[in-house]
C-alpha positions in Angstrom: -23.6 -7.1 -60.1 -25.6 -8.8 -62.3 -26.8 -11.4 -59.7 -27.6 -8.7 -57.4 -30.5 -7.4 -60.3 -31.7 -10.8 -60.4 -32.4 -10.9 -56.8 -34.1 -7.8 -56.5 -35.7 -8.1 -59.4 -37.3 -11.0 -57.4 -39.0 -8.5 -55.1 -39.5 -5.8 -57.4 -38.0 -4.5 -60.5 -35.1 -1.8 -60.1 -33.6 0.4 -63.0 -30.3 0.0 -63.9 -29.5 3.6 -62.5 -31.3 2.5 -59.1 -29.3 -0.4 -59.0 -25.7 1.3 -60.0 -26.8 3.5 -56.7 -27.5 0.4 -54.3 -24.3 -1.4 -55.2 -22.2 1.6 -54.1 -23.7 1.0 -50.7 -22.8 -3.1 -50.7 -19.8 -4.7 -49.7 -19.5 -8.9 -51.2 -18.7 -10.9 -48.2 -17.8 -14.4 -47.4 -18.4 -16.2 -43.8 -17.5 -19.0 -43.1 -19.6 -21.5 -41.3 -20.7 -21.2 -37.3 -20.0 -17.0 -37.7 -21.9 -14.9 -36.3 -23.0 -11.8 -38.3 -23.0 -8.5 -36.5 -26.2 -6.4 -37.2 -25.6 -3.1 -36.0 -27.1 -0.9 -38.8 -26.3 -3.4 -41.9 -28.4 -5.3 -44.1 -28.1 -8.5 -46.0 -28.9 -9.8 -49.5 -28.0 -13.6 -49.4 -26.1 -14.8 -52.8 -25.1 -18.3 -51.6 -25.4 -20.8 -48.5 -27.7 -20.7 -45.1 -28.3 -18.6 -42.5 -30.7 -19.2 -39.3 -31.9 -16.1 -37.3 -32.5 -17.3 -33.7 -33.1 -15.9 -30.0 -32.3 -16.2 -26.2 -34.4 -15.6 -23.7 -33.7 -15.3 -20.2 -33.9 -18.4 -19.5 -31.2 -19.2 -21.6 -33.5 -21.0 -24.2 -32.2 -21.0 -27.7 -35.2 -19.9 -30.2 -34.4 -20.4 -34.3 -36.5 -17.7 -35.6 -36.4 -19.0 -39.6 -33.9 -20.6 -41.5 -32.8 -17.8 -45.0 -31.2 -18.9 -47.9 -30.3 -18.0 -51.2 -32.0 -14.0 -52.5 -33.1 -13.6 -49.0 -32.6 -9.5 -47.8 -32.7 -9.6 -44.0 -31.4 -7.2 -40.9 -32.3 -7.5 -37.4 -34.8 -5.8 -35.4 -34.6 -4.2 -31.9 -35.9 -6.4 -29.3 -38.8 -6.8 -28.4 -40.4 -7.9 -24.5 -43.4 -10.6 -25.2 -44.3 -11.3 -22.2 -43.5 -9.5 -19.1 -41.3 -13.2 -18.0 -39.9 -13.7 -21.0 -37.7 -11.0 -22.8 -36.1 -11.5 -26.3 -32.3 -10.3 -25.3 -31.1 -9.8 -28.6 -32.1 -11.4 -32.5 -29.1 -13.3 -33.7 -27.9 -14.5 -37.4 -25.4 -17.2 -37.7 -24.1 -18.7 -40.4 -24.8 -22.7 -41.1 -22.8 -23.4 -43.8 -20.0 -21.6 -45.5 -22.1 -17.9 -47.0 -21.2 -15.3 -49.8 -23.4 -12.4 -49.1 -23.7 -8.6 -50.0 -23.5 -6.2 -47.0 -24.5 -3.4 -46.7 -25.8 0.4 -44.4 -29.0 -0.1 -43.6 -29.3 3.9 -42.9 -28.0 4.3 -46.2 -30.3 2.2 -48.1 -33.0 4.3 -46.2 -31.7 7.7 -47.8 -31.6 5.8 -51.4 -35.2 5.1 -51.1 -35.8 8.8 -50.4 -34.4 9.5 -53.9 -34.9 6.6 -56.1 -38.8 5.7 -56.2 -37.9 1.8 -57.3 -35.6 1.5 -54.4 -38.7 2.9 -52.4 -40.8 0.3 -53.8 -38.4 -2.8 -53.1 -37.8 -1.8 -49.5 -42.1 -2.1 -49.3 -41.8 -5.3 -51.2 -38.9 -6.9 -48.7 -41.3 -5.5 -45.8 -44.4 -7.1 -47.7 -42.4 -10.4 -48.5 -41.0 -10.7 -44.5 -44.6 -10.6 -43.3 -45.8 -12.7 -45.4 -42.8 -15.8 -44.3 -44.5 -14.3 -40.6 -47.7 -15.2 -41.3 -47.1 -18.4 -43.2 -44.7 -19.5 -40.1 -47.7 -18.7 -37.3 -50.2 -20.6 -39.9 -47.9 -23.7 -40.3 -47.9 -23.2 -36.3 -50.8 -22.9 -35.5 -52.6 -25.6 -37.9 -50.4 -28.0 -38.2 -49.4 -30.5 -35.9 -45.2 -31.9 -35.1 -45.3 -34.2 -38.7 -47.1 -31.3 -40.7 -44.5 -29.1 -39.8 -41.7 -31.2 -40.6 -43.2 -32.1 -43.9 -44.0 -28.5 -44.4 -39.7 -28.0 -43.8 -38.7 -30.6 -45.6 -40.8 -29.4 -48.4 -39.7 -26.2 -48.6 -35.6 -27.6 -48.0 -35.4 -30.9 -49.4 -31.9 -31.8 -48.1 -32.4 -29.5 -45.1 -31.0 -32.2 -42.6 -27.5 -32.2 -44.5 -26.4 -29.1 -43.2 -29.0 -27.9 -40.2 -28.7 -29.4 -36.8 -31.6 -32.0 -35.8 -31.9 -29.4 -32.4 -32.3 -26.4 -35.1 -34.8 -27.7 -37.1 -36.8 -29.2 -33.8 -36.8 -25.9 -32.4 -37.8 -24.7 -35.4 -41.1 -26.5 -36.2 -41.2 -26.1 -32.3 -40.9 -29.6 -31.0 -38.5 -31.9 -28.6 -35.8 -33.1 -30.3 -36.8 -36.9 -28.9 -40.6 -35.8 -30.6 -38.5 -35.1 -33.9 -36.8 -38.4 -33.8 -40.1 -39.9 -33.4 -41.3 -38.1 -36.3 -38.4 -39.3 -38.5 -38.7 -42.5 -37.3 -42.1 -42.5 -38.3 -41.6 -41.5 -41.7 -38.6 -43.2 -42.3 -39.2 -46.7 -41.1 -42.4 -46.7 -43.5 -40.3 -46.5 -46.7 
């Protein structure tokens, strides 16, 4: 489980004896591509491939949420009603390309960090780390306009369009998919 120090020593540092702990609470998984990933009390620590959180509203609208890849930790939330018209049914995960992933109790990581201070720290760190992708998603939102965000994507996935949907990643950066051909077109026509 030497990968698995690696990527929490990307959060925080763990002892060796911390880390002997957390593994006895992981499972190593593989998915295969377009499965769904049941979150009832689990957690995830991405080793390999892409994963897109998303939601449904009402409406039937499909949401993406953010896009996780390799060393992401990630477990879904309860819920949540936004706006009195629009409630969140349920946060998804899917898989968008073929995944190896550790798995494991989310209510048992939560008694680790009750005995192991550095497990305590990392689950701060994770919590830290997830607000901060929040706040740099609402920011990119916000203050950037259809192209920005785009760039912004592409920057941070290079070859994102080999193995994400057009749809995904216009719902994403919260545009129409015929605005995100525009973009491309745009940007790619001027080469």
């Amino acid at each position: 489980m030497n990968n698995l120090r690696d990527i929490l020593s990307h959060y925080h540092p763990v002892s060796e004896e911390s880390t002997a702990k957390f593994s006895e609470i992981l499972v190593r998984k593989k998915y295969k591509n377009k499965t769904e990933l049941i979150n009832k009390d689990k957690f995830y620590i991405l080793i390999d491939g892409f994963i897109r959180s998303y939601t449904i509203h009402d409406n039937g609208s499909v949401k993406i949420g953010t896009f996780l890849s390799k060393s992401s930790i990630f477990t879904s939330i309860k819920p949540l009603s936004i706006l009195s018209n629009c409630v969140i049914q349920e946060i998804k995960f899917d898989c968008l390309s073929n995944v190896i992933l550790y798995e494991g109790s989310f209510s048992e990581f939560i008694k680790l960090t009750k005995k192991y201070h550095d497990l305590s720290l990392l689950y701060n760190k994770i919590l830290e780390a997830g607000i901060k992708l929040v706040i740099e998603k609402a920011h990119v939102l916000i203050h950037l306009d259809g192209m920005g965000r785009y760039l912004y994507l592409k920057n941070k996935y290079p070859k994102i369009e080999n193995f994400i949907k057009l749809n995904d990643i216009a719902s994403y950066i919260n545009v129409t998919p015929i605005q995100l051909s525009r973009i491309r077109k745009t940007l790619y026509s001027s080469k």
